[in-house]
C-alpha positions in Angstrom: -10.0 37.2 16.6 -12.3 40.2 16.2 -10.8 43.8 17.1 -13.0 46.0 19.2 -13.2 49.2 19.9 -12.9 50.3 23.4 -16.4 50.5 25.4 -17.7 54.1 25.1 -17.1 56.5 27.5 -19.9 58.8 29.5 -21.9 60.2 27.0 -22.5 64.5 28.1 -26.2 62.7 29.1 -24.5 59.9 31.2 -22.2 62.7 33.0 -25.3 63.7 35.2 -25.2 59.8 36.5 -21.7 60.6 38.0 -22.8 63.9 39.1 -23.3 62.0 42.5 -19.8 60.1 42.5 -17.4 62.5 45.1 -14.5 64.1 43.3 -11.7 62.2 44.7 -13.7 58.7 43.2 -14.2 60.3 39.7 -11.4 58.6 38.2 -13.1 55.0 39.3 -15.4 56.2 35.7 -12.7 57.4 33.8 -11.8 55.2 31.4 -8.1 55.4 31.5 -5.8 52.7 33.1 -6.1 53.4 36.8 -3.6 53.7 39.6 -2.8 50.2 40.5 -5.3 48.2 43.0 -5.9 44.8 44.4 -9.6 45.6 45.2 -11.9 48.0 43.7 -15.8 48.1 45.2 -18.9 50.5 44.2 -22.4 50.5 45.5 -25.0 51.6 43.2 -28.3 52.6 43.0 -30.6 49.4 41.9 -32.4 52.0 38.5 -31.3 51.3 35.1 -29.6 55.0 35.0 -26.6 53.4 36.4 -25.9 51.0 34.0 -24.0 53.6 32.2 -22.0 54.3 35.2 -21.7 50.9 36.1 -20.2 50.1 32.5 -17.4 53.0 33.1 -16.4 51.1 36.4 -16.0 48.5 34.7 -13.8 49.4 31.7 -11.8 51.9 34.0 -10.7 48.6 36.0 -10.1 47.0 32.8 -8.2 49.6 31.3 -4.6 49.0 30.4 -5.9 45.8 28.8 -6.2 45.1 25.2 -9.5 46.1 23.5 -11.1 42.1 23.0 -10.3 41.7 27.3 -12.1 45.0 28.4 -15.0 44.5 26.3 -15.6 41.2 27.8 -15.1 42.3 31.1 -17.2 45.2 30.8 -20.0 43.1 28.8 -20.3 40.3 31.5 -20.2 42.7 34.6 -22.8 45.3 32.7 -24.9 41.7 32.3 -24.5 40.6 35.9 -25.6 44.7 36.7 -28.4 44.9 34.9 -29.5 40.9 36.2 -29.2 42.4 39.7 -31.4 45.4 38.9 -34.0 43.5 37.0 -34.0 39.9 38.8 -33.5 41.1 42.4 -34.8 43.0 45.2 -31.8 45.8 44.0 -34.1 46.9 41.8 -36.8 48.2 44.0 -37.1 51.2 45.1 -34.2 53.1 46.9 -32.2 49.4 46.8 -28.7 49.0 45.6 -26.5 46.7 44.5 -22.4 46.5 44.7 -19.6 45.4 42.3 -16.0 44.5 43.3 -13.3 43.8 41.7 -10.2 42.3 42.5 -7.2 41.7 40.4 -4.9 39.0 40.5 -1.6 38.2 38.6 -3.5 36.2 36.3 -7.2 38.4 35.4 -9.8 40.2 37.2 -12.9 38.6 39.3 -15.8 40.8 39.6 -18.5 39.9 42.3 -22.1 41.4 42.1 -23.8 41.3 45.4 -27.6 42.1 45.3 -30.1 42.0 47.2 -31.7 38.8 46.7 -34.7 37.3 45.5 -38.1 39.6 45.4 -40.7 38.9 46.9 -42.7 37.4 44.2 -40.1 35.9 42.0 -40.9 35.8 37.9 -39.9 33.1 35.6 -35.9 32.9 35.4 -34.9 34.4 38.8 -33.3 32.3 41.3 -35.8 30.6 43.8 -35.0 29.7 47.1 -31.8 29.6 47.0 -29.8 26.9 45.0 -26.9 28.0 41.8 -27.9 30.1 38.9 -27.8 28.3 36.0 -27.5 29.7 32.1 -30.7 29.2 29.8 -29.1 27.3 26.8 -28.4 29.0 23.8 -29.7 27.4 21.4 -33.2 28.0 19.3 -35.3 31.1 19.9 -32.9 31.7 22.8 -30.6 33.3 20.2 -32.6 35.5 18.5 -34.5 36.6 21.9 -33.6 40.5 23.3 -33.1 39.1 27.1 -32.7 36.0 28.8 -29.1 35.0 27.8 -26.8 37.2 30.6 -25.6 34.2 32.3 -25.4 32.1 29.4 -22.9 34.6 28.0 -21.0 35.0 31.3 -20.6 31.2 31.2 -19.6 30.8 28.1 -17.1 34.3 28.0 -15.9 34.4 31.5 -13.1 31.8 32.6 -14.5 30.5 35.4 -17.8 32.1 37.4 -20.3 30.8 39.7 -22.9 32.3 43.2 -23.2 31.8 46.4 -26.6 30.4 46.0 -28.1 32.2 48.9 -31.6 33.9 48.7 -31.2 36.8 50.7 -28.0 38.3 49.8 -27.0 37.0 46.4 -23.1 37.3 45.2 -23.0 36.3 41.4 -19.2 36.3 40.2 -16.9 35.5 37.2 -13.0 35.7 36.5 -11.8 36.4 33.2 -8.0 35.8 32.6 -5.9 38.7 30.9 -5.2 35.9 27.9 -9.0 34.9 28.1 -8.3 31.3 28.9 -11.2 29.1 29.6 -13.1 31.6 27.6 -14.7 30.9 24.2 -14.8 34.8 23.3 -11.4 34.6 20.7 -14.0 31.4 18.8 -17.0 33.8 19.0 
């Protein structure tokens, strides 16, 4: 199994992104194991600015973990992120979108909620309703720079699906502490 390093932390650049975040959520972006929770939730601006600041959520819930488990986590919830900013109406203008996490005895479940379909809906976003379903990867589909987010969350994540509603969409995944179900430790 491959050793990672940890994701990386703000960058001095990315510090002006959590300029916004109130003091007393600051450590939500720290990086460092938290104070125990059950539920953890952020709202964020639908712009790509807060990908960074989405990606510290993430490993800062995942944190305590061993290196292989946050980086998964924090690669599947940065993918589901950046599908709600660039595949929903969360990425217009002044639009947001929300991550949650919960942890259980067993992993973590992280539920995007966007804002659902735009208005005039481009090649790969969900139509009118109906499940989200993974491009294969297989072909050109490797090699290609986007189209493969929910192909790696179903083939990383232990178990994940959506709501399949238009309007408000809710993609989610769980990933087990030991990564069962996931095929990241034959990647």
């Amino acid at each position: 199994m491959p050793t990672l390093v940890s994701v990386p932390t703000l960058t001095q650049a990315e510090e002006t992104v959590l300029s916004g975040v109130p003091d007393e959520y600051r450590h939500y972006f720290n990086g460092r194991t938290p104070v125990p929770f059950t539920k953890r939730h952020w709202e964020f601006s639908g712009t790509s600015v807060s990908i960074p600041l989405a990606r510290a959520f993430l490993d800062t819930c995942a944190a305590g973990r061993d290196s292989d488990f946050r980086y998964v986590f924090s690669l599947l919830g940065t993918e589901l992120a950046t599908n709600a900013i660039r595949h929903s109406r969360s990425g217009e203008e002044g639009q947001t979108f929300v991550l949650r996490v919960t942890r259980s005895g067993n992993g973590l479940t992280l539920v995007c909620r966007d804002n659902g379909c735009p208005v005039r809906a481009e090649p790969g976003d969900a139509e009118e309703g109906g499940q989200l379903s993974p491009a294969p990867l297989e072909g050109e589909h490797l090699t290609a720079e986007s189209g493969r987010g929910l192909a790696l969350v179903d083939s990383f994540a232990t178990t994940w699906g959506d709501n399949g509603h238009p309007s408000i969409r809710k993609v989610w995944f769980h990933l087990a502490f030991d990564l069962t179900g996931s095929s990241w430790p034959a990647a």
